[in-house]
N, C-alpha and C positions, 0 to 999 in steps of 0.2 A: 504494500500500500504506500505508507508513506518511506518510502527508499532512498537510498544515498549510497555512496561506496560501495563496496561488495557486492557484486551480483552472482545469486544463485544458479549453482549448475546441477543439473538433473538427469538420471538416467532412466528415458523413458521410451521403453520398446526398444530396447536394446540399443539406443542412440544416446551420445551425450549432448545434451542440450542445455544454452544459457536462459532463463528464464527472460521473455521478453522477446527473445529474438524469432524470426518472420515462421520459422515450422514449430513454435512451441505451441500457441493458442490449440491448434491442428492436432497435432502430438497429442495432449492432454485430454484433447476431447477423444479420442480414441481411447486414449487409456482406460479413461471412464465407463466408454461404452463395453471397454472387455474385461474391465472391470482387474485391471490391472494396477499392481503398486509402483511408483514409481522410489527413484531411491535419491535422496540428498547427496549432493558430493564431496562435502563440505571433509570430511575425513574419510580415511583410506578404507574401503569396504561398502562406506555409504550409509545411510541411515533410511530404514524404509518407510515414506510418505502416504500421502494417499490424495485420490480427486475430489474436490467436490464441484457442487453445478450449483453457481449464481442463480438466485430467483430472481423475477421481474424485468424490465425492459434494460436491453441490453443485455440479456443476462449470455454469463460465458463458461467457464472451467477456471478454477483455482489449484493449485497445490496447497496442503496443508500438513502439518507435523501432524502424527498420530498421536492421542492422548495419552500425556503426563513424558514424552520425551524429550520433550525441547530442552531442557540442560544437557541431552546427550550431544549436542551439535556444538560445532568450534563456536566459541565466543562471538569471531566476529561474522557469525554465517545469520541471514535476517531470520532463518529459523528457531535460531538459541533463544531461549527462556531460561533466568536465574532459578534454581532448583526452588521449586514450591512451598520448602518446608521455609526457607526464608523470608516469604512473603502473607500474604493472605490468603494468596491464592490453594496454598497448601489445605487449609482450613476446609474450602468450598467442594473442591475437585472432587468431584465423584459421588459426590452426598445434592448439594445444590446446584453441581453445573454438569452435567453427564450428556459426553458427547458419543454419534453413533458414527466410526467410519462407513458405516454399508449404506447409510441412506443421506449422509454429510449434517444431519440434523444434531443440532446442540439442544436438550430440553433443560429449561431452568426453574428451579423449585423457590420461588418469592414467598417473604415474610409480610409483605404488605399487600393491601384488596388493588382488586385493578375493578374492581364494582361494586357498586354503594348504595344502600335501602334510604338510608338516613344523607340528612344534612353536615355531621359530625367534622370536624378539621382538625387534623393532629399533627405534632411533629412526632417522628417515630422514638420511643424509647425504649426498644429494646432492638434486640438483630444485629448487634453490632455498634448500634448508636448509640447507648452512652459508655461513658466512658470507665464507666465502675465497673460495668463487669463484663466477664469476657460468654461475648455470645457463642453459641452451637452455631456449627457450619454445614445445618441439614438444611437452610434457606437462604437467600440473599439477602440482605437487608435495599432499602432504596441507595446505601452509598455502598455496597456491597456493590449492587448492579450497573452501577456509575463507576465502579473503579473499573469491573469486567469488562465491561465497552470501551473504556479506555486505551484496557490490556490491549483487548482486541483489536482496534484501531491503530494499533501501535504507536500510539498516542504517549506514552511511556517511553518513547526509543527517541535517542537522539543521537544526530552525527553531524558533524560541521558543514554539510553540504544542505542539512535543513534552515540554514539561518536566511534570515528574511520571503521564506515559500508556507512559515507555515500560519495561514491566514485561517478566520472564523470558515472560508469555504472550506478547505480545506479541513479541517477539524469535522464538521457537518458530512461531507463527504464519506469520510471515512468511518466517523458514527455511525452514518446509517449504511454503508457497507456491514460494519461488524453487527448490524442486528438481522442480519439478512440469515435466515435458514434456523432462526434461534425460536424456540418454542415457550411460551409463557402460559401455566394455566389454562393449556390447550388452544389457545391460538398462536397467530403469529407474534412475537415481539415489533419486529418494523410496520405493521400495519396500526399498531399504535403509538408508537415514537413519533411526535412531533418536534424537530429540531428547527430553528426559522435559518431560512434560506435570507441568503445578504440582501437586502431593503437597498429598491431605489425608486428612487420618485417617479420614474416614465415607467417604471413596473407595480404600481402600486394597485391597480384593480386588478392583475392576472393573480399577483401575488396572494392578494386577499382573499381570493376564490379559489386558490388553492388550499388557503388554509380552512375556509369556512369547507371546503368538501369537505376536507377529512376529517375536521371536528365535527361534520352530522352526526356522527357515527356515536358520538358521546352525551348528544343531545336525550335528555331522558323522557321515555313512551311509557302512558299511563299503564300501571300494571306492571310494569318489568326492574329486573336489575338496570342501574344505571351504569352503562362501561365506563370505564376510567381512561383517560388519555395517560399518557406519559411525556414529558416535559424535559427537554434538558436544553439549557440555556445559558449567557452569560448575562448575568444579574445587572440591570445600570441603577436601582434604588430600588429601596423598597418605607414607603410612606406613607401618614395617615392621608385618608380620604376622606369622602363626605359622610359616606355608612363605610366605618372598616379600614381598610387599609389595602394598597395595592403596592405590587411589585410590577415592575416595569423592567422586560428585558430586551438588550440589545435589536435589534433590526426586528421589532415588532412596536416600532411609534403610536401606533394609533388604536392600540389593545392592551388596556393592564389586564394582568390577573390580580382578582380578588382575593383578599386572605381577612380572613375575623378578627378579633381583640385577641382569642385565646390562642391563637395559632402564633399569632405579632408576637406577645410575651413570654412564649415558650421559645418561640424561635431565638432570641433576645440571649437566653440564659443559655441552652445546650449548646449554641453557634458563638458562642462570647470571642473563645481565642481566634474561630477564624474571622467572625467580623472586625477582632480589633486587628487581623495581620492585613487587609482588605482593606481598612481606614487608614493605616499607618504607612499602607505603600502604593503609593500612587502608578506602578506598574504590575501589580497581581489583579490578574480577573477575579471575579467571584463566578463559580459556575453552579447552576439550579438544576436538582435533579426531583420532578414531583410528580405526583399522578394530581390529574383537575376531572374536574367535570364542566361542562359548559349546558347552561342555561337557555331555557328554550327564546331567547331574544341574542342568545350567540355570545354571552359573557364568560369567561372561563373563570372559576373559582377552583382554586389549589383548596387537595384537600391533606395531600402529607411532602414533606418535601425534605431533601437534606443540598447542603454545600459544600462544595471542595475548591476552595484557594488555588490559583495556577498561576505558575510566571508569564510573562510576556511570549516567553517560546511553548505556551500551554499545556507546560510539564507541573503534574498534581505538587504541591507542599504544605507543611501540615502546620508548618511555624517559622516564625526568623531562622533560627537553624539552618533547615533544613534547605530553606530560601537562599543560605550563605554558601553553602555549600553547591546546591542545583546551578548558582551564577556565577561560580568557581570554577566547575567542571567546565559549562559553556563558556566562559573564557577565556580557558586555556586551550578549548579545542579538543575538547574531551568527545570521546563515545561513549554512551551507557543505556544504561534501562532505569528508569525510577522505579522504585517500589513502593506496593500500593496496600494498605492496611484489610481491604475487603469488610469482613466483619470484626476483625483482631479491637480489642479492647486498647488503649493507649499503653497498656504495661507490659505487653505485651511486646518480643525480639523482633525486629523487622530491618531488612537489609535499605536504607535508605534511598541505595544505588548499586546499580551491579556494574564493574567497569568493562566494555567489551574492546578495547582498540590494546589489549596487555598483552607481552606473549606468556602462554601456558594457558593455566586454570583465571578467569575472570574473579579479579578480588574483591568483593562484597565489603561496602561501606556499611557502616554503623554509626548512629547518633546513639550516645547514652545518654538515658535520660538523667534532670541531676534528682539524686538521692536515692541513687542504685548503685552500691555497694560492690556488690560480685559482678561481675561482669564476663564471668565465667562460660552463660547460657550463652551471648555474642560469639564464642570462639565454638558453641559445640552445638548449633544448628542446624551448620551444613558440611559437605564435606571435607574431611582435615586436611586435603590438598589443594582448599579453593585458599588464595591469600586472606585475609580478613584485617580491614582500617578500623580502626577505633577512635573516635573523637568527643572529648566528655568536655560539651564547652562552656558548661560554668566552673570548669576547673583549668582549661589550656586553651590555647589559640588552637587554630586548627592545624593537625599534623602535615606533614607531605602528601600529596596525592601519588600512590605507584603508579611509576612513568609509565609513557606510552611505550608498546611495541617499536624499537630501534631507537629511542628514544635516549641519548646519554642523562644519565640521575646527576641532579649536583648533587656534590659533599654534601652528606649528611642526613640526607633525604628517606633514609631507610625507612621500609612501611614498619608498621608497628607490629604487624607479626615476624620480620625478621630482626626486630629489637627486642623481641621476647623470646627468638628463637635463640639470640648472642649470649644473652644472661646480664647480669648487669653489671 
């Protein structure tokens, strides 16, 4: 999807082939039809794939990693994924997110309604969402599923060849790529994903009929469940109104959504850190993720929602930290993968970043949080041959970043697993 460097090579029907190039499209769609694996080339032997078929217009063939392999692949190949157990991901796979190579279909098992008898509005708290305790990973939560789209979208992946291409289209894009073939509650995911497409003024009737089609669908018929939309947005306020309170988001000018007094004041309390890193930094998105219902006169009212914080290169962060370090990497010209909390509780180990431009094993960044003691669980997550950074920063500046692949180290620069490997 979103690609830079490295292009994937594939061996498919007995040919090796670069992904992209003029006989692959062709290739893959055959593979499909004989129902053939095809094999990543990324390391000596190969790693074996599989096809799936794009729904809806346009639709084509894809290659995709087989489930729970993606750590098997070189770091810097676009199929690698940092090992599960490091991330949030670990929690979900298999229980909340279970994918079928035979038919390409992802089914995902949600903690929140996607249809509604009552009026009711909540912020979610439990699934993940607060912060006390550590949820089960037999459902998604709303930021659970906002992280997984993300993943999906490789939204999480950066390489220096991204800077300045990765625009609100572009994001949009790729979200609704990654909902495509994903099953929620027995329908489709992407047929309820509303994402607003870029707002311009000599498009502003086609655009508005586009969106009022697809929100009929949410409009509630006397007698029945009311279906819920789904929402993901980049926030521009959220303020009192004449009844209530609305949020107003980006490239939808001339539609707030509604939200009530109690949704306002909850919102307020469980969202405190991200709205204050939102306030304090004039370059982080806010991004909304909610299911609404829309009223039979075409008004959308949210009825549960969560947020996630993004930089300017629309990579997720959870706090200054994490912020400090996300625009350290991208300054230096770094490659990596963000890592994304899903359901994981705050106290929970979570690899901040994975690094992919290293040679060997991809060395897995760490934030400790302050007033965690042992630090122990950080070094014994994931694999004991993957490198592992540590930076505990209300105790130290932050350490050396491990160089790049070819990359000469200044003096002194050692990661801190081979300053622990020395002795002291």
């Amino acid at each position: 999807m979103d690609s830079a460097g490295r292009r994937a090579a594939y061996l498919v029907g007995g040919r090796r082939l670069e992904a992209g190039s003029l006989e692959f499209a062709e290739a893959i769609a055959a593979a499909h039809a004989a129902h053939q694996r095809p094999r990543c080339l990324c390391l000596v032997g190969g790693i074996e794939m599989y096809v799936a078929r794009l729904a809806g217009a346009g639709s084509g063939h894809i290659v995709k990693r087989m489930p729970d392999t993606g750590s098997h692949h070189a770091p810097d190949c676009p199929s690698y994924e940092p090992p599960p157990e490091v991330s949030g991901l670990g929690q979900v796979l298999g229980s909340a997110i279970s994918e079928d190579p035979a038919t390409g279909e992802t089914t995902l098992k949600l903690d929140f309604a996607m249809s509604r008898i009552t009026g009711r509005s909540t912020v979610p708290t439990g699934g993940g969402e607060s912060d006390s305790v550590a949820s089960s990973g037999t459902k998604l939560s709303l930021r659970g599923l906002l992280h997984y789209l993300w993943d999906q979208a490789e939204l999480t992946r950066w390489h220096p060849g991204f800077t300045g291409k990765r625009t609100w289209a572009t994001v949009r894009k790729h979200l609704l790529q990654a909902a495509e073939n994903k099953i929620a509650r027995g329908d489709s995911l992407r047929s309820r994903l509303f994402i607003p497409e870029v707002f311009a003024v000599d498009q502003r009737d086609p655009i508005n009929a586009r969106r009022m089609s697809q929100w009929s669908q949410a409009i509630a018929s006397p007698g029945k469940p009311q279906h819920l939309m789904l929402l993901i947005a980049e926030v521009k306020e959220i303020v009192p109104a004449r009844y209530g309170f609305n949020a107003v988001v980006k490239h939808v000018p001339d539609q707030a959504f509604t939200l009530d007094e109690q949704l306002y004041r909850r919102l307020g309390r469980r969202f405190e850190p991200a709205l204050a890193l939102w306030g304090a930094a004039d370059d982080i998105h806010m991004v909304m993720i909610a299911t609404f219902s829309v009223a039979a006169a075409g008004i959308p009212t949210i009825v549960e929602l969560s947020l996630m914080p993004v930089t300017r290169q629309w990579l997720p962060v959870e706090d200054a930290f994490e912020k400090q370090l996300v625009e350290r990497l991208v300054g230096d010209g770094r490659s990596f993968i963000k890592g994304l909390r899903y359901n994981l509780g705050a106290a929970s180990a979570l690899a901040c970043a994975t690094l992919t431009d290293c040679e060997g094993s991809a060395p897995l960044l760490f934030i400790v949080p302050a007033g965690v003691e042992d630090d122990g669980r950080y070094l014994q997550v994931s694999d004991p041959s993957a490198p592992v950074w540590l930076w505990r920063p209300t105790a130290e500046a932050m350490p050396p970043i491990p160089r790049v692949a070819g990359r000469p180290r200044a003096a002194g620069s050692a990661t801190r697993a081979e300053a622990a490997a020395a002795g002291p």
